[in-house]
Backbone as XML, in Angstrom:
<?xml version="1.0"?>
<chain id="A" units="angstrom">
  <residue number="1" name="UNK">
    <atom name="N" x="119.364" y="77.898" z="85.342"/>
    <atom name="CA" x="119.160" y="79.121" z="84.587"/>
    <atom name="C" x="120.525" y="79.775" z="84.369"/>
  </residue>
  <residue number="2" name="UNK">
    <atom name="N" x="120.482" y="80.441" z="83.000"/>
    <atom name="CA" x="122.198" y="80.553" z="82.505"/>
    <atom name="C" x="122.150" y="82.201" z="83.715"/>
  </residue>
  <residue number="3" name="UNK">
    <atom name="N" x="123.264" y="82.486" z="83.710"/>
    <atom name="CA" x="123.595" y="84.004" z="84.546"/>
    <atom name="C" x="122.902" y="85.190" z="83.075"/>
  </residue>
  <residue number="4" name="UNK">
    <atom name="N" x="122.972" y="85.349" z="82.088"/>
    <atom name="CA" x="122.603" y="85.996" z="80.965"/>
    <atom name="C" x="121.107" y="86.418" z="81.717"/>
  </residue>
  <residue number="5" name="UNK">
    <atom name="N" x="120.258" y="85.266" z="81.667"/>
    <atom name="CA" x="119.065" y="84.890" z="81.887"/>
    <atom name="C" x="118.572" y="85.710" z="83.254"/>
  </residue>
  <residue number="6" name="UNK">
    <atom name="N" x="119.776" y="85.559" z="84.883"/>
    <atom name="CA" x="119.334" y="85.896" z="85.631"/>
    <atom name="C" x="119.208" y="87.325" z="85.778"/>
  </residue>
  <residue number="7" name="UNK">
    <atom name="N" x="120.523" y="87.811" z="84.531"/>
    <atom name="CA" x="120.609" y="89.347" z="84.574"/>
    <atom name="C" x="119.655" y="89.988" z="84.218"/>
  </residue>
  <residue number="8" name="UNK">
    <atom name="N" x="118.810" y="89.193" z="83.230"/>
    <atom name="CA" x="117.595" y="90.068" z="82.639"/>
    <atom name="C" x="116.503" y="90.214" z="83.657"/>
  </residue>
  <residue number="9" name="UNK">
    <atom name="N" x="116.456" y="89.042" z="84.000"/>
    <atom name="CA" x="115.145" y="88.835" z="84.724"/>
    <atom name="C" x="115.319" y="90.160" z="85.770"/>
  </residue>
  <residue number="10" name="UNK">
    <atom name="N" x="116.178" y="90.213" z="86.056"/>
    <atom name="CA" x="116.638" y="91.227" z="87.672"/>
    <atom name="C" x="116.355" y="92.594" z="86.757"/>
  </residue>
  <residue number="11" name="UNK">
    <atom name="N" x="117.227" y="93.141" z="85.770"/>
    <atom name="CA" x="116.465" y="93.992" z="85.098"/>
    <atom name="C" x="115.313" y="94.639" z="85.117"/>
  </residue>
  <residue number="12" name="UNK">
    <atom name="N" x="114.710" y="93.512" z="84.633"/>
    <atom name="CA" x="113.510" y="93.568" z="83.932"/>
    <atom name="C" x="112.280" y="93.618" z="85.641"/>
  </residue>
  <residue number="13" name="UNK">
    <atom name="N" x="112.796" y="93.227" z="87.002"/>
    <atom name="CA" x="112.130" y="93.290" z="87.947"/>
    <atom name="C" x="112.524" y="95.134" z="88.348"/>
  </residue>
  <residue number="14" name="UNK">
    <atom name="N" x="113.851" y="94.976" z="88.367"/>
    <atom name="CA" x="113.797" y="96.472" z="88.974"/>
    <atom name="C" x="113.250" y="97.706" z="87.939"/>
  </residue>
  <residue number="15" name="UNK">
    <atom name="N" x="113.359" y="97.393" z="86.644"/>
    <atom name="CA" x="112.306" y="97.929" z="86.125"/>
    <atom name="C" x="110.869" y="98.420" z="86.607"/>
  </residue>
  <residue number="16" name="UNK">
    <atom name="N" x="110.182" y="97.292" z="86.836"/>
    <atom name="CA" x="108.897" y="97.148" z="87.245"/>
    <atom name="C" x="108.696" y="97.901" z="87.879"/>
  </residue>
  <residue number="17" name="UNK">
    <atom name="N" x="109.620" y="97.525" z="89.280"/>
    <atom name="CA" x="109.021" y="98.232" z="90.095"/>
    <atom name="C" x="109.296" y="99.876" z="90.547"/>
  </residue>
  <residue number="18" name="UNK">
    <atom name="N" x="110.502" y="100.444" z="89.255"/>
    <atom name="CA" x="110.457" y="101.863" z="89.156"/>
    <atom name="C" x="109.259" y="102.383" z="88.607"/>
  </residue>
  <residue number="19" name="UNK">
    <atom name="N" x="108.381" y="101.856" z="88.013"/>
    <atom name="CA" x="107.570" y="102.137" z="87.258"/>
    <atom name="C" x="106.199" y="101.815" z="88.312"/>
  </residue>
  <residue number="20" name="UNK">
    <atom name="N" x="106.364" y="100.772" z="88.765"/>
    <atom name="CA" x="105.291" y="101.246" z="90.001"/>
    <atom name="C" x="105.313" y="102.127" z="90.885"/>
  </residue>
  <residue number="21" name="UNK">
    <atom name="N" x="106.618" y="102.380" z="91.694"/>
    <atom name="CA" x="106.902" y="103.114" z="92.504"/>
    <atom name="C" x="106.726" y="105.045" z="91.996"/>
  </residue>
  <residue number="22" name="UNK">
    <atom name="N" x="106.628" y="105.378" z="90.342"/>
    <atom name="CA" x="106.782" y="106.080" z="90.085"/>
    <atom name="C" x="105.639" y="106.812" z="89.934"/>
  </residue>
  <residue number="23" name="UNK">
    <atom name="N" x="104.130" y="105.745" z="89.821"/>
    <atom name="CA" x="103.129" y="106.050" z="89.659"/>
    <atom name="C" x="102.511" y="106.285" z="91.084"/>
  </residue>
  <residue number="24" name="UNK">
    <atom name="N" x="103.210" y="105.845" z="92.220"/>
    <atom name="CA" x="102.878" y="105.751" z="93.150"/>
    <atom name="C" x="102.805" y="107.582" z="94.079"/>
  </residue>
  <residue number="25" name="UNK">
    <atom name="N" x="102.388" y="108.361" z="93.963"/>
    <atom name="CA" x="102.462" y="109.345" z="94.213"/>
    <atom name="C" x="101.979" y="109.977" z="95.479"/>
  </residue>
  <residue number="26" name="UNK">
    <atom name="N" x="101.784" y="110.050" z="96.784"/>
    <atom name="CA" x="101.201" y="110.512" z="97.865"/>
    <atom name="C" x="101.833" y="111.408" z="98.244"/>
  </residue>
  <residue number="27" name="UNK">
    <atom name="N" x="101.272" y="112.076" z="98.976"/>
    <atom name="CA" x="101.825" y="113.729" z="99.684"/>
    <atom name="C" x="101.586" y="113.616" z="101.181"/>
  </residue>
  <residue number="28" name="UNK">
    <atom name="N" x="101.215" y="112.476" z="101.726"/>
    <atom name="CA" x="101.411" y="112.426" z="103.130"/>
    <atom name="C" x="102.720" y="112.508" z="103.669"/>
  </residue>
  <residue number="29" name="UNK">
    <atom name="N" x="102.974" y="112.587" z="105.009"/>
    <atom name="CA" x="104.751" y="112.389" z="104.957"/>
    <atom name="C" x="104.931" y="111.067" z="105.395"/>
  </residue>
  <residue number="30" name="UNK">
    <atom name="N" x="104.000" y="110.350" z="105.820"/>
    <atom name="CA" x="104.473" y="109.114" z="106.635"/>
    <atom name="C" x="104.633" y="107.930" z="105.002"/>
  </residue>
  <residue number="31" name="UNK">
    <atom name="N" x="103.836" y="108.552" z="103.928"/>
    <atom name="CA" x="103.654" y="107.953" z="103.296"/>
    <atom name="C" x="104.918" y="108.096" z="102.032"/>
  </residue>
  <residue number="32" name="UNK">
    <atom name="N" x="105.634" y="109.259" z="102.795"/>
    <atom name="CA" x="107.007" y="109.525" z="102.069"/>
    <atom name="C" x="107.901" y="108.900" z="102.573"/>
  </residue>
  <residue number="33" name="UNK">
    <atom name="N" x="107.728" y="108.644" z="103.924"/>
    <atom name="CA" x="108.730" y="108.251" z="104.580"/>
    <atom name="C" x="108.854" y="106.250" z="104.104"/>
  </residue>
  <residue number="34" name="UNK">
    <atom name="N" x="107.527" y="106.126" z="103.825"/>
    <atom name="CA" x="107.583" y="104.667" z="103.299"/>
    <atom name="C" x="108.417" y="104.321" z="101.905"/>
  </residue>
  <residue number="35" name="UNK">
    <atom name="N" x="107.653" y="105.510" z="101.133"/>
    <atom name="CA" x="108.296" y="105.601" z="99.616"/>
    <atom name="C" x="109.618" y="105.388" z="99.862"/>
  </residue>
  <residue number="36" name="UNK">
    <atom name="N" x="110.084" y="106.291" z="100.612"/>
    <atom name="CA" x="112.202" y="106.089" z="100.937"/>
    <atom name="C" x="112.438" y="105.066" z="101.342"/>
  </residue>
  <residue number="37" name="UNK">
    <atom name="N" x="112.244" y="104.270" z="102.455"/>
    <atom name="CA" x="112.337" y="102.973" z="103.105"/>
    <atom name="C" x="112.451" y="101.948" z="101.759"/>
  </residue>
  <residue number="38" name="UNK">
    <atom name="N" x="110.817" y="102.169" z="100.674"/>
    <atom name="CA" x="111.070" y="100.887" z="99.764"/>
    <atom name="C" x="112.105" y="101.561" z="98.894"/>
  </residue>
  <residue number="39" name="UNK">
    <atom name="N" x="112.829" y="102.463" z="98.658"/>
    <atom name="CA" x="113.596" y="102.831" z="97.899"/>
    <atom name="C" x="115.298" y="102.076" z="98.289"/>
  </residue>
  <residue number="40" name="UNK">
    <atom name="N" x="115.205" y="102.486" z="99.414"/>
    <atom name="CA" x="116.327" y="101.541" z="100.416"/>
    <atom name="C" x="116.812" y="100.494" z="99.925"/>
  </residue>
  <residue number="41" name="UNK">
    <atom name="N" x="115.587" y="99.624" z="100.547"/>
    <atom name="CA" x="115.295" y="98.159" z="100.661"/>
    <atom name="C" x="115.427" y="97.831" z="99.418"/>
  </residue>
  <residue number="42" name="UNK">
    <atom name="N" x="114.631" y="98.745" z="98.360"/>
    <atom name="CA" x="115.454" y="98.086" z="96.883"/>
    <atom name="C" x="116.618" y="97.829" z="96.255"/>
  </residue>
  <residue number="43" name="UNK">
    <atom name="N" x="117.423" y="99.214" z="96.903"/>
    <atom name="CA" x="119.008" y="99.620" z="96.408"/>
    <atom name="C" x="119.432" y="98.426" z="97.054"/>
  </residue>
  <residue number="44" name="UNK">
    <atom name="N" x="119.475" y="97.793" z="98.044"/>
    <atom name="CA" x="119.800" y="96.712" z="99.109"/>
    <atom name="C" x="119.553" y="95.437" z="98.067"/>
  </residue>
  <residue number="45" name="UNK">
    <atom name="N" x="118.505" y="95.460" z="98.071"/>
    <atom name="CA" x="118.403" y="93.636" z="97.253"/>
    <atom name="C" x="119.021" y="93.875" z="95.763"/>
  </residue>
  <residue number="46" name="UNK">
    <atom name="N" x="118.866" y="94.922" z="95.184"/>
    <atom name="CA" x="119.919" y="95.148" z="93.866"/>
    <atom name="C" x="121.137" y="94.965" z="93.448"/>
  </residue>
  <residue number="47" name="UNK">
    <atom name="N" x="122.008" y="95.548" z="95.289"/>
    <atom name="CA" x="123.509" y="95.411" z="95.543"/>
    <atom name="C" x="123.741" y="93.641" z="95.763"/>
  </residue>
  <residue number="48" name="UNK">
    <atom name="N" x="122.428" y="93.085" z="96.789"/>
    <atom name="CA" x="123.341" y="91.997" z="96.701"/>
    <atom name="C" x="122.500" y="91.137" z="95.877"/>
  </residue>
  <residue number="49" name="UNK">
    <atom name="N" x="121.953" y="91.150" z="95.315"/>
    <atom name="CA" x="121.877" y="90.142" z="93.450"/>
    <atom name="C" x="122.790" y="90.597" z="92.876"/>
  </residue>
  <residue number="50" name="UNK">
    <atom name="N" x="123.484" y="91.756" z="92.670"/>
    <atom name="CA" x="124.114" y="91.494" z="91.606"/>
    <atom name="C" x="125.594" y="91.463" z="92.102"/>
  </residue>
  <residue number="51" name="UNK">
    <atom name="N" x="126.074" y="91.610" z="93.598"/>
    <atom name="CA" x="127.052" y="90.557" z="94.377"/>
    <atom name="C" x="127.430" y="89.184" z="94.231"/>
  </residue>
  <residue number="52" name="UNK">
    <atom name="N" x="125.865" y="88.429" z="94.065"/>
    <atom name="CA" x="125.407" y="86.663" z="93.483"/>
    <atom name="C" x="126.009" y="86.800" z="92.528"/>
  </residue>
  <residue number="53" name="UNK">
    <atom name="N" x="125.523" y="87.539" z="91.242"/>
    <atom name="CA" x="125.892" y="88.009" z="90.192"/>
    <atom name="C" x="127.341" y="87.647" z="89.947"/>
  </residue>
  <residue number="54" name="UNK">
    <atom name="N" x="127.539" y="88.833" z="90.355"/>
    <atom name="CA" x="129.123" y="88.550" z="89.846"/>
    <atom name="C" x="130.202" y="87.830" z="90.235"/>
  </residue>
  <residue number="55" name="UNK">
    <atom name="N" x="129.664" y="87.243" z="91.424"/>
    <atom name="CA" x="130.460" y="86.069" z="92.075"/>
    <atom name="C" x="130.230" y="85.157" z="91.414"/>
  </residue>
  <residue number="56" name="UNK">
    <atom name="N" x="129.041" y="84.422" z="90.564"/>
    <atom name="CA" x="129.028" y="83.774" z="89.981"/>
    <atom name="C" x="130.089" y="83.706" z="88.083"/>
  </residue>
  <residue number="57" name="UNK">
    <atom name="N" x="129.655" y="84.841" z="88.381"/>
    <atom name="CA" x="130.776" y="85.327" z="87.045"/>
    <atom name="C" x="132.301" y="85.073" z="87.014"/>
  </residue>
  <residue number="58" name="UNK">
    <atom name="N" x="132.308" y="84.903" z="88.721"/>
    <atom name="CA" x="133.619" y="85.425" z="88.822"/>
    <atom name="C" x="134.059" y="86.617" z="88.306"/>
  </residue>
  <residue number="59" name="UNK">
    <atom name="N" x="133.712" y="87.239" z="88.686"/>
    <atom name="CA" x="134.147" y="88.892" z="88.113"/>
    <atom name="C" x="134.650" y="89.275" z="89.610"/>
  </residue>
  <residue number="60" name="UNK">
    <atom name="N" x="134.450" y="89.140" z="90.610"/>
    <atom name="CA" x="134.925" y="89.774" z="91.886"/>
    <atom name="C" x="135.408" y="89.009" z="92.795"/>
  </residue>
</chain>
């Protein structure tokens, strides 16, 4: 798969799942405290795909 290709796809996932996460609405706190955690854990797999990313690019 070309890097063009992988960029979208990654896109097009973290997309998604702002858009789930956005609909996702609870007012518990434990259930806030989850919301942040997957917020985390996302920023995390974002940084290092697009680490892959650009190592593959050679950009870094």
């Amino acid at each position: 798969m070309s890097e063009i290709a992988q960029i979208v796809l990654l896109a097009i996932a973290v997309v998604a799942l702002y858009v789930i996460s956005s609909k996702w609405q609870p007012s518990e706190p434990s259930f806030l405290g989850m919301r942040a955690s997957f917020w985390i854990g996302l920023a995390a797999a974002f940084l290092a795909a697009m680490l892959i990313v650009l190592t593959k690019l050679k950009l870094l």
